[in-house]
C-alpha positions as a printed Julia matrix, in Angstrom:
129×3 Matrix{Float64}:
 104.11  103.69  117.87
 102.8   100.93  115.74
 105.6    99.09  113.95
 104.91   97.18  110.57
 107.61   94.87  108.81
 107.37   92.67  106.36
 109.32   89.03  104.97
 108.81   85.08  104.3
 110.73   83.67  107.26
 111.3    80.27  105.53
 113.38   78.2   107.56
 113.47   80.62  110.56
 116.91   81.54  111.48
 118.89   84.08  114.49
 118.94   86.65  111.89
 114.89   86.56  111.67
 114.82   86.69  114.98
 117.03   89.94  115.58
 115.46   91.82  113.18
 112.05   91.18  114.77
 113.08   92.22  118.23
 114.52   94.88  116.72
 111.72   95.82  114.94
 109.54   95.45  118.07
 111.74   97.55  120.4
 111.32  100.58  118.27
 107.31  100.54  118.85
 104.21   99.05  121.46
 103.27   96.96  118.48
 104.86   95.07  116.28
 102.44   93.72  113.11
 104.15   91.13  110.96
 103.18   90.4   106.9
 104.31   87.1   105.84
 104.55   86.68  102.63
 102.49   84.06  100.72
 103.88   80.88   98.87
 102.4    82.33   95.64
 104.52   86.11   96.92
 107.3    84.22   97.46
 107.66   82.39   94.33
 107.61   85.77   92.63
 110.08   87.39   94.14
 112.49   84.13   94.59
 111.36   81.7    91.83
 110.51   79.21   94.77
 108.18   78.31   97.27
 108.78   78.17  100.55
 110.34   75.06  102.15
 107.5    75.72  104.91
 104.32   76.87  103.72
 102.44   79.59  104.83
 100.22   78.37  107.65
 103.83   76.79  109.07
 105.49   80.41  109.15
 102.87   81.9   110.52
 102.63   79.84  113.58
 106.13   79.8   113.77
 105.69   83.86  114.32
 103.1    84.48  115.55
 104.33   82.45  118.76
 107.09   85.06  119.4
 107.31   87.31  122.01
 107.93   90.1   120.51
 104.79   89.75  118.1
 101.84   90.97  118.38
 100.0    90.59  114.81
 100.72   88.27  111.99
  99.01   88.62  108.32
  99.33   87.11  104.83
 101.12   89.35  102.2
  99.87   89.2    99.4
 101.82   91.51   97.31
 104.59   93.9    97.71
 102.46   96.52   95.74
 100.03   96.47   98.38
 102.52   97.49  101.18
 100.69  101.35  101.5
  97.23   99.06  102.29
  98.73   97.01  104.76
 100.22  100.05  106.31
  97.3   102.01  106.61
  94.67   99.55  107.52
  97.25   98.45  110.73
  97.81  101.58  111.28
 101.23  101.71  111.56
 103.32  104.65  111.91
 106.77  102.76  111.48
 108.19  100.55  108.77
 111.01   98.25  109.27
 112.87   96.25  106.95
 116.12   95.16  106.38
 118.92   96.26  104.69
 118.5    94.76  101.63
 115.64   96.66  100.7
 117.06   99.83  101.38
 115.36  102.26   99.22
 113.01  100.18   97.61
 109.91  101.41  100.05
 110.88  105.02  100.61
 107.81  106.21   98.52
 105.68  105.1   101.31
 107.69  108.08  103.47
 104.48  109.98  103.0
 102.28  108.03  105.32
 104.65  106.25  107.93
 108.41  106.58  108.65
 110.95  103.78  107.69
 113.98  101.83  108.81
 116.11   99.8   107.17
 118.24   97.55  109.78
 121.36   96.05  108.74
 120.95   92.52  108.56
 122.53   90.04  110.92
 126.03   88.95  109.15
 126.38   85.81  107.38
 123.3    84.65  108.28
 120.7    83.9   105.27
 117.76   81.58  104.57
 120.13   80.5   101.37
 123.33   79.86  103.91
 121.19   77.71  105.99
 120.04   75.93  103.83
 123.55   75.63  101.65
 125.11   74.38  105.1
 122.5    71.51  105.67
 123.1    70.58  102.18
 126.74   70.36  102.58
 127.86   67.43  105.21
């Protein structure tokens, strides 16, 4: 089974980490979209504090990686899907629902996400002395 998840992984944390293993567990392959500066900006109103070549040498040097991309866009999830073939998406928790139309082609997960532990409280606590 060919697993397919998606996120930025700015300022790579434990909980990133979980989730991926978890992810990868689940399959023989895990494939990894990262989203773009210009994605992330969208969804978040910011860019990255590492940009996107950064993040994707940061995961693509994981074990439990196999594949790394660029997403481009979170309406082109059903591309990315099918041209990795994956049978499997994983996501966390907080996007529970949003990607069930895509039930049709691949199944989906959505893994709780590891408590209190978010880009935004990491970088709130290196903020705060």
């Amino acid at each position: 089974m060919r697993v397919i998840t998606f996120g930025t992984f700015d300022v790579f944390h434990v909980g990133h980490l979980r989730i991926l293993e978890r992810a990868r567990q689940m399959g023989t392959a895990l494939i990894v979209g990262i989203s773009t500066d210009e994605l992330n900006y969208s969804k978040k109103g910011r860019k990255p504090y590492y940009d996107l070549s950064e993040r994707i040498e940061i995961i693509r040097a994981l074990r439990c990686v196999d594949t790394v991309f660029p997403e481009e866009s979170l309406e082109l999830k059903r591309y990315y899907i099918e041209n990795y073939k994956a049978n499997l998406l994983v996501m966390g928790d907080d996007w529970t629902g949003k990607f069930d139309a895509l039930n049709d082609i691949c199944k989906i997960i959505y893994l709780p996400r590891t408590p209190s532990i978010s880009t935004t409280a990491v970088i709130e606590k290196i903020r705060k002395p």
